[in-house]
C-alpha positions as CSV (number, residue, x, y, z in Angstrom):
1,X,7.8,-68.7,-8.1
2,X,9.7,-65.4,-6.9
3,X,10.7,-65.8,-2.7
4,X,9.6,-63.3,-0.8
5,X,13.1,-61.4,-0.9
6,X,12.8,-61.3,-4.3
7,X,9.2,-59.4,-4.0
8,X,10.5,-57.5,-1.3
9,X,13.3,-56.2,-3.7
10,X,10.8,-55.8,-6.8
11,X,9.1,-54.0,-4.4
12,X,11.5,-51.8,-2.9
13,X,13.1,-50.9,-6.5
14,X,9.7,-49.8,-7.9
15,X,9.2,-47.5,-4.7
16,X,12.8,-46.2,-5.4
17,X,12.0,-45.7,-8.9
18,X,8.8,-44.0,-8.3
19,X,10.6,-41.6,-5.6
20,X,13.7,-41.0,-8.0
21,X,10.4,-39.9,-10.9
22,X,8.6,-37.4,-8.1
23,X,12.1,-36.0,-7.1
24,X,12.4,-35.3,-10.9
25,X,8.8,-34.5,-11.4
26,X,9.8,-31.5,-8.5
27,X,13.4,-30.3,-10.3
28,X,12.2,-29.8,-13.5
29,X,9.1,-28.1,-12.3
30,X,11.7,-26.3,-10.1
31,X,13.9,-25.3,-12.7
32,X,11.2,-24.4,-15.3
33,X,10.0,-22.0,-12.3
34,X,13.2,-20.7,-12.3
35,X,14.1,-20.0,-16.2
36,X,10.4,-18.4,-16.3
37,X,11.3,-16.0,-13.3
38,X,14.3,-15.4,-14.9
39,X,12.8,-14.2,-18.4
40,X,10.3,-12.5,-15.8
41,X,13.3,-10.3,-13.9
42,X,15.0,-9.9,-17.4
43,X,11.9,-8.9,-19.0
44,X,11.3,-6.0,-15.8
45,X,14.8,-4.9,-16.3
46,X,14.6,-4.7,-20.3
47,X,11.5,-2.7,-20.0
48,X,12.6,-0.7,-16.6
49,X,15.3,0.6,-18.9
50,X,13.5,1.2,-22.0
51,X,10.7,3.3,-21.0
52,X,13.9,5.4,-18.7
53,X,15.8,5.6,-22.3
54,X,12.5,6.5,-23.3
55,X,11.8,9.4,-20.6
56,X,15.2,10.7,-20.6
57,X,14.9,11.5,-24.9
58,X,11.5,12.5,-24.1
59,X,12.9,15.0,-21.5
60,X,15.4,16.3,-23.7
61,X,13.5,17.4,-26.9
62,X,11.3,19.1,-24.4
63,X,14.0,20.9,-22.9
64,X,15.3,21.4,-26.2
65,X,11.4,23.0,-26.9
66,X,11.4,25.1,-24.1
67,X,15.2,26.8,-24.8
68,X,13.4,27.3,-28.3
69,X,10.6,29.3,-26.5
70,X,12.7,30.8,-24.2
71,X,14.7,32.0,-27.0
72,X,11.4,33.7,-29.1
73,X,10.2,35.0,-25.4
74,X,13.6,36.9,-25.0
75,X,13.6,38.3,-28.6
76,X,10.5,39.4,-28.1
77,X,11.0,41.1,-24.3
78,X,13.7,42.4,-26.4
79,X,12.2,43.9,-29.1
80,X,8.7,45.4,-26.7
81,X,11.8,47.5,-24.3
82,X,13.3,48.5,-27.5
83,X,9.9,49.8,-28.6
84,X,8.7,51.2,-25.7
85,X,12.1,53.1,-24.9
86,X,12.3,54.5,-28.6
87,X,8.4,55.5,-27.9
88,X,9.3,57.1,-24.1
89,X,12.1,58.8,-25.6
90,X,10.0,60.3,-28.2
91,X,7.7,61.4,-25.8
92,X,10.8,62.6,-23.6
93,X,11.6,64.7,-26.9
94,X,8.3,66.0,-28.3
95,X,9.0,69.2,-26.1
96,X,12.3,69.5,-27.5
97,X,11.1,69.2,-31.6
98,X,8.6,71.1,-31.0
99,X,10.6,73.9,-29.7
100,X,13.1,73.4,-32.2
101,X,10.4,73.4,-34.9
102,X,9.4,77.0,-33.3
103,X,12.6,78.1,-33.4
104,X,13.4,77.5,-37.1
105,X,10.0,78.8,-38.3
106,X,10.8,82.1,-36.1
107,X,13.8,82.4,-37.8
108,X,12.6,82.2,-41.4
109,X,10.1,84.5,-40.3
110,X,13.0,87.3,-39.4
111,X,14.9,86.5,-42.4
């Protein structure tokens, strides 16, 4: 039959070896936490920067659109002054032609 030392030690190794399982019961959930918080943070920053790659082409064929439009919007402010000072200066010279026109048809007239 086992002394009572020798229960005493049964009993104080199966309390150690229960209290060595819960301390690595803890780490392991501990360090699962941490791997998971780390794919977590890495995740965030892999996506943080994707959608920014993202924004930043995004922001550049729109600002490629817009020189485009500015371009056709400059042609075409171009192209209405042109007009309208070839029409003004028409109008400026109407008098002009049709004095000119007067003159000429007074002179064949004299001939």
């Amino acid at each position: 039959m086992a002394t009572n030392v020798e229960k005493a030690n049964k009993a104080a190794e199966k309390l150690a070896e229960t209290t060595r399982d819960s301390y690595q019961t803890v780490v392991n959930h501990t360090v699962g936490l941490q791997e998971r918080n780390v794919r977590f943070a890495q995740g965030l920053v892999d996506d943080s920067i994707k959608e920014l790659r993202h924004q930043v082409e995004s922001n550049r064929a729109m600002t490629r659109d817009l020189v485009e439009h500015v371009e056709k919007q400059r042609e075409a402010y171009q192209t209405l002054v042109g007009q309208s000072l070839d029409a003004y200066m028409d109008l400026a010279y109407a008098p002009l032609s049709y004095y000119k026109e007067g003159l000429r048809a007074a002179g064949r007239v004299a001939r």
